[in-house]
N, C-alpha and C positions, 0 to 999 in steps of 0.2 A: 621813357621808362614806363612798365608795366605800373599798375597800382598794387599796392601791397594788398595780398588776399589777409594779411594773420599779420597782427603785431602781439608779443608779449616776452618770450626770454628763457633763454634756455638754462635750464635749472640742475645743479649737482652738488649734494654736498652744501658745503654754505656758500658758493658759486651762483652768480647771477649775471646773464649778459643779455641786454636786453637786446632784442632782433626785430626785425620784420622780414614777413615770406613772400618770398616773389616766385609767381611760376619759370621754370627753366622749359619748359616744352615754347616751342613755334610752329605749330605743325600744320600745313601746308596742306587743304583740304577745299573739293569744291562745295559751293552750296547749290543745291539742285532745286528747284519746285516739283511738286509736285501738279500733274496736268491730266486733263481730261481726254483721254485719246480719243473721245468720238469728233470734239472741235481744239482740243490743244489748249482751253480753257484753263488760268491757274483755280488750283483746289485748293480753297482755303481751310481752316482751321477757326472755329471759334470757341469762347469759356462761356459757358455757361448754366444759367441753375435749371439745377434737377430738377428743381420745387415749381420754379414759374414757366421753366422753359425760354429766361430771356438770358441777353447776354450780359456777362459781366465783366467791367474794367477789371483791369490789373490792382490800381489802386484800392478795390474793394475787397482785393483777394487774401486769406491769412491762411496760415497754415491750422489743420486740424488732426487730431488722433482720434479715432474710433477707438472709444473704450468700449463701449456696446451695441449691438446691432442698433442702426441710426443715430447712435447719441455719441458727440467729439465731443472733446478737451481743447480749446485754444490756445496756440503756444505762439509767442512773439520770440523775435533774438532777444530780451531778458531772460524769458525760463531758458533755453537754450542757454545759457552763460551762468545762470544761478544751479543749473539743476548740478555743476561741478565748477565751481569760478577757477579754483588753482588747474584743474585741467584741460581747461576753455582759456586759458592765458601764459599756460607754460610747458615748454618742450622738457617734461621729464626724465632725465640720464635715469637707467635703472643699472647699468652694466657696458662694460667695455672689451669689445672682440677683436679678433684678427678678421677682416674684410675676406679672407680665403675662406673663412668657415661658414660663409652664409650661401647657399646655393642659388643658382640664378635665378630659380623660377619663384624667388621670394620678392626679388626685385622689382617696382610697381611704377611711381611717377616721382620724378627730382623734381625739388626747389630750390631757390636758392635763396640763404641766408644772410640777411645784409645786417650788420651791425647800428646801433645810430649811435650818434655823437658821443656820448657819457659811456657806452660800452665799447668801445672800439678798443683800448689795452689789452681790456679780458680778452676781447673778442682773439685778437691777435694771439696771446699767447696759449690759450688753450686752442686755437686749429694750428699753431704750431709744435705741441705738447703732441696733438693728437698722430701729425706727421710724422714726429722723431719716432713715434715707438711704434707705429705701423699699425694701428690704430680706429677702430670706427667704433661711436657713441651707439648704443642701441638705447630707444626712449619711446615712447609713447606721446601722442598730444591730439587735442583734436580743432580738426579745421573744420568749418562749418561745421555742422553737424555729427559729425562722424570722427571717432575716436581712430588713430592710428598709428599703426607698431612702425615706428624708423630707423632709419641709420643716419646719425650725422659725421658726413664722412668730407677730410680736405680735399681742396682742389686746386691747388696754386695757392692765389690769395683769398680764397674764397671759400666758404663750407657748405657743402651743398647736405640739403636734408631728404634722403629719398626716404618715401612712402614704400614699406614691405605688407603682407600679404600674412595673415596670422595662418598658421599652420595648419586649422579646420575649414580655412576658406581652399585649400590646395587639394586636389582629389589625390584618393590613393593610386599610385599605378599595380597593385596587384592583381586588379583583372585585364591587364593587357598581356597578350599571347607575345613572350619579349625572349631571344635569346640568350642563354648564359652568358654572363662576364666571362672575356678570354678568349685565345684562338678557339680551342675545342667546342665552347658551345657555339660557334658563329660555322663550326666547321669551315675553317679555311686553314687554308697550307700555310708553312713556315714560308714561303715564298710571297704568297700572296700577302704574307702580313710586312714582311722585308718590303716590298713595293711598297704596302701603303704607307708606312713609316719613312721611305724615299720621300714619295710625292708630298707628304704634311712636309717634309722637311725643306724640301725643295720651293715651295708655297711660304712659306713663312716668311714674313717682314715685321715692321715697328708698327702698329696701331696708331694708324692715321684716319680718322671719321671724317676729315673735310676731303677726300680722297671719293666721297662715297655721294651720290644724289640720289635726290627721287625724280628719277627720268620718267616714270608712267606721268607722274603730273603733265611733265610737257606732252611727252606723246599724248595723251589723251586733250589737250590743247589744242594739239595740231590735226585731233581728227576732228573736232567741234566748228575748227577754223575749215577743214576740208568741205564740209556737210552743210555750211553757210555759205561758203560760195559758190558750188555746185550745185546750187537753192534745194539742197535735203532737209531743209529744217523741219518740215513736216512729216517725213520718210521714217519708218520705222525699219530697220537693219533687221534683217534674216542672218539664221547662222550659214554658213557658207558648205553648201552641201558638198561641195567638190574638196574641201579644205582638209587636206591629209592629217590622220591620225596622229597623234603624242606616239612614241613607241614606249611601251610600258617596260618595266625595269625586270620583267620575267623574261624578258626576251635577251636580255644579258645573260650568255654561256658560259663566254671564258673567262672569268673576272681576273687572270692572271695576264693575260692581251691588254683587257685595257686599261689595267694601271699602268702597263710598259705606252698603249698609246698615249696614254695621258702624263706621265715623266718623257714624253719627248717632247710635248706642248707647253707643259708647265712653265711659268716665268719664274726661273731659278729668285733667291732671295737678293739682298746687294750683298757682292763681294764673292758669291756662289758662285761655281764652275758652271757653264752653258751645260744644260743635256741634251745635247743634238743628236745622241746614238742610241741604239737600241741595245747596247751595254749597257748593264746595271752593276755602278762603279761599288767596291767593297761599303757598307754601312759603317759609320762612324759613330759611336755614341757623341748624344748631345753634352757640351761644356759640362752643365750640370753633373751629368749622369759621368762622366769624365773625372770631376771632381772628387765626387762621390765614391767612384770605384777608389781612385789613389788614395782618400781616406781609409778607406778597410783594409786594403793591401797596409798603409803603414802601421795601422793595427796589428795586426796579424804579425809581421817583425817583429814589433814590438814584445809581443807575445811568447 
């Protein structure tokens, strides 16, 4: 097991459950050096003072703020924990939403939230409170140094606390040149849009992530492994002047062709009829939307 980055408890009302935070990321990254291309020599990196020009340990090293041009403030993990003790100890509930209403591009870095001994009941019954009613904590707390807007959201047995993205850190999209919402401003035909709603429909399955790898890592393994034994280790790669161009997405004319190419390819969903033909079978609304309509029609009788 990881070490816990945060121990302190998450807090609502007169609710207390004490937790600790473990990172939920694994993420699968090379470490590179950096080298001298004239002899392939590692470049290092050293700490050192401005003042003497020597080098300095780690253990010499504190954190500082410049309050004035050359003059810091030294700050230890006490002032860091003093300068707000209940915020620097506790995951603060402020409010409780539907997980639909937060948009994705808020979403940042999951933890995960483990209970200890003495909170394990609460722990239990509020990520099970939180399940039935469909459900996610929005709270603030801060891990190291740095204050952060979450979601403590279930996950089975388990409550995961993802880190969100406050709403001035997110750029505006109004200066991007973007098409109306809806057929008309995308200008595409009733036809075009029937395909595409085919092909999504056709594509569809259950949300499975263990389904899914990061093949570049290997591949990029197996050309590091190619380039050692065919003694390139020294050999710096040219781009490949013969290596045919990407076709760029202007060069698509018909877009009505190749959705029809692309519903014959498709891997229909389970249970889905095969589309081997280049018939395009009548569109069915989705269950939902299914549902949906027979609610209004019984409306309207009723009426």
């Amino acid at each position: 097991m990881p070490r816990a980055l945060w121990k302190g408890a998450i807090s609502f009302g007169l609710v207390h459950i004490p937790v600790e935070l473990y990172p939920a990321e694994d993420r699968r990254s090379f470490s590179f050096s950096m080298l001298d291309k004239r002899d392939f020599s590692p470049v290092g990196y050293k700490r050192y003072s401005k003042k003497s020009g020597k080098e300095v340990e780690w253990k010499d090293i504190v954190k500082g703020y410049e309050y004035e041009k050359g003059q810091y403030v030294v700050l230890s993990e006490e002032d860091f924990r003093r300068a707000n003790v209940k915020a620097s100890q506790t995951i603060d509930i402020a409010e409780f939403v539907d997980v639909r209403e937060i948009p994705a591009q808020y979403f940042e870095t999951p933890y995960y939230l483990v209970p200890t001994e003495r909170g394990k009941k609460v722990y239990a019954l509020f990520r099970d409170a939180l399940a039935a009613t469909g459900r996610v904590a929005i709270a603030q707390v801060v891990i190291r140094t740095t204050q952060h807007l979450a979601a403590v959201v279930p996950m089975g047995n388990i409550l995961v606390l993802e880190t969100l993205r406050y709403a001035d850190e997110l750029r505006d999209t109004k200066g991007f040149d973007l098409p109306a919402e809806g057929a008309k401003g995308a200008a595409a035909t009733a036809k075009e849009v029937a395909l595409a709603k085919r092909l999504i429909d056709d594509m569809t399955t259950r949300w499975k992530p263990a389904a899914f790898r990061d093949t570049y890592h290997q591949d990029l393994m197996k050309r590091i492994h190619e380039k050692v034994k065919r003694g390139q280790t020294h050999e710096i790669t040219a781009p490949d002047a013969n290596e045919a161009p990407a076709p760029r997405s202007a060069q698509v004319i018909d877009l009505a062709a190749l959705l029809q190419d692309s519903l014959r390819g498709a891997k229909p969903r389970t249970g889905a009829a095969q589309t081997g033909t280049a018939k395009i079978r009548k569109l069915k609304p989705a269950p939902k939307a299914r549902a949906a309509a027979a609610k209004t029609v019984a409306r309207r009788k009723r009426a």
